[in-house]
N, C-alpha and C positions, 0 to 999 in steps of 0.2 A: 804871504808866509803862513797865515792862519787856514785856507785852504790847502795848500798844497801839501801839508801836515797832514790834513784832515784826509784826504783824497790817497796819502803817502799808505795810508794804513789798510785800504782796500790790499786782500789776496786775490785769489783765483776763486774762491767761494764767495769770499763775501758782499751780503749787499746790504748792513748797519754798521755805523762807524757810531759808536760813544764819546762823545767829546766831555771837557771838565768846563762847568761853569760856574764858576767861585764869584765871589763877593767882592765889590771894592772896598777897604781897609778904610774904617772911620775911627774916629773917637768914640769910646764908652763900651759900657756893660752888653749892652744889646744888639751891639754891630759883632762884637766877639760871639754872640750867642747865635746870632744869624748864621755867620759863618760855621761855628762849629756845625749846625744842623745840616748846613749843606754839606760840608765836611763827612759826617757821618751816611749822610745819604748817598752822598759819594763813595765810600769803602764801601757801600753796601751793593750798590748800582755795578762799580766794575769788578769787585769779589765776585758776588753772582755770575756775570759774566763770563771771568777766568775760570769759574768751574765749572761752567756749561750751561749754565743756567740763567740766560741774560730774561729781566724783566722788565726794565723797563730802557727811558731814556732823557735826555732835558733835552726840549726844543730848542733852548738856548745855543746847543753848538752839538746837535745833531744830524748826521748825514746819514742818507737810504736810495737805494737804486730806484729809475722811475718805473722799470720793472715790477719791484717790489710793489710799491707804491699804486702802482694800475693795477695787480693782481689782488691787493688789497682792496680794490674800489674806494681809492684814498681815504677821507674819514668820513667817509657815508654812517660808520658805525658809532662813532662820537659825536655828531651833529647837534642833536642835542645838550651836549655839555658844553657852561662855558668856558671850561681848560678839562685837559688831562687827552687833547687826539694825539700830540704825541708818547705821550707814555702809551694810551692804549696801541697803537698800532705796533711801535716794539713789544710788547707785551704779546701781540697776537700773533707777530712774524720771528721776530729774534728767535735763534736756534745754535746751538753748538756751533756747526759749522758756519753759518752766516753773518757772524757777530764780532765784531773790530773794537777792541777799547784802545783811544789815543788819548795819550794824558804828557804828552810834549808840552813844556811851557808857552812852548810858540804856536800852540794850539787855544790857548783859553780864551776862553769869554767871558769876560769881567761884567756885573751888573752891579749896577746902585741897590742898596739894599736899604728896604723899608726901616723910616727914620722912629716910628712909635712901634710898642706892643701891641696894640689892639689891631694896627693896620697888617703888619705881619702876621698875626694869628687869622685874621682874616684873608691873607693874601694864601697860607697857608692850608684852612679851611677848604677855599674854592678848588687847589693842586689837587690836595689828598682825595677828596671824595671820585675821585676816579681809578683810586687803589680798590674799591671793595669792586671792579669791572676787572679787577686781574685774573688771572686761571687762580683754580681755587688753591695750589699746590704753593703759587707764592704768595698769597695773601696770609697762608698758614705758616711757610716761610719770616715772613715779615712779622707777624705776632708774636710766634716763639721767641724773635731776638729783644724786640719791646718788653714780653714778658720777664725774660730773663735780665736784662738792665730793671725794670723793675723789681725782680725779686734783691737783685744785688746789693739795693741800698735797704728795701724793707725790712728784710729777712736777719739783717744783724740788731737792728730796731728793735726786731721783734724778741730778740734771743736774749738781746739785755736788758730788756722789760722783764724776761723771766728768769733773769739772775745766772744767766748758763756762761759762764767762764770769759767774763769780757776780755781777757786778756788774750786768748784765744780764738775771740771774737773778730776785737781787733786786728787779733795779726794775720785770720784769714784773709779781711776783709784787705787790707792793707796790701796784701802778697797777690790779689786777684790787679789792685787797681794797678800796683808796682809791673805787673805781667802785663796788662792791658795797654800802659806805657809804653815798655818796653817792643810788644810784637807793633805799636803801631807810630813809632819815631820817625822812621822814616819814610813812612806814608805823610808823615804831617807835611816835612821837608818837598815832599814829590808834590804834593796840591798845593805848596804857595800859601802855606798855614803855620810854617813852624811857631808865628810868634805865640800860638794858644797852645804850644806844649805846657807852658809855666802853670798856666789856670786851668790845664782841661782835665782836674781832679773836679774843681767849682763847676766849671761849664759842664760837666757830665753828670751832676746833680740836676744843674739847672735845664739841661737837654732832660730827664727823665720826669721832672713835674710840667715840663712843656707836652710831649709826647701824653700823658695824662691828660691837659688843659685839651689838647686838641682831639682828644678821641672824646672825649664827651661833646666838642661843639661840632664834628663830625655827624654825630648822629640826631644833632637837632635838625627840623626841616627846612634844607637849603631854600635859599630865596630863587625867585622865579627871574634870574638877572644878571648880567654877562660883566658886571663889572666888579 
């Protein structure tokens, strides 16, 4: 089933197929929080995509022609890293024309997701540091939307420290998140996430001081180690 999905999605151009690989549903704070991340990375992964502009992709349930593949000289150019040859290789082939998103339920690949914070942020550590190897167009891409989910929450912080019309404040800040809701309901629904609509006011706080945590240990210097 899961193949033949995956394979369903191939046109006459294409030779990347974007698969969804979401999280198995646990108890607690931090299994919601996982997911959301991926969730987010997800809208972001086949957005991109759908407008022409595909960047990367999850190994987890990613397909590619062995064409591609061999005119790539596989991952001779990631060898070096101990993750991120699948992102990079879509990154360096993905194109308007060549690029398949399939987000069939009978498509996903479900993984167990890291049970502590430190392990996740390290598990996440290792992924990301093969985004600063993207074309420089999505890495600037990518910083603008972190930047702006950053300012979203600072920026009224910062307005009601200085006394500027909290009420007003509020109701922008309110009518952005009520919008943000709204365009993305049933995205939740389509990824197999609806039940973090209730929290994903909290979890989207909690996703913007993660994205924080993790750009600072980003740029500490990685360890010399594949695990």
């Amino acid at each position: 089933m899961w193949l033949g999905k995956l394979v369903g999605a191939y046109m006459n151009e294409t030779e990347i197929v974007l698969g969804h690989a979401p999280y198995e549903k646990q108890p607690g704070f931090l299994n919601k929080l996982i997911r959301y991340e991926n969730f987010m990375a997800a809208i972001q992964c086949f957005g991109y995509a759908k407008a022409g502009i595909p960047y990367m992709g999850v190994g987890r349930n990613l397909s590619y022609s062995k064409k591609l593949f061999k005119g790539f000289k596989g991952f001779d150019k990631a060898k070096d890293l101990p993750t991120g040859d699948d992102d990079l290789l879509v990154n360096a082939t993905a194109t308007r024309k060549n690029t398949e998103v399939c987000i069939d339920k009978d498509a996903f690949v479900y993984t167990r997701a890291e049970t502590t914070f430190a392990a996740w942020l390290n598990q996440k550590r290792r992924h990301l540091r093969s985004g600063f190897k993207y074309r420089f167009y999505h890495v600037v891409l990518l910083f603008l939307f972190s930047l702006s989910l950053f300012l979203l929450y600072t920026m009224p912080v910062y307005l009601l420290a200085k006394g500027t019309m909290p009420l007003v404040v509020a109701g922008v800040l309110g009518g952005v998140l009520l919008l943000k809701l709204l365009t993305t309901f049933t995205i939740y629904r389509k990824l197999g996430e609806a039940d973090l609509i209730t929290i994903s006011p909290l979890l989207d706080i909690a996703y913007t001081v993660y994205l924080l945590i993790i750009f600072f240990l980003i740029l500490l210097k990685p360890k010399k180690s594949w695990t």
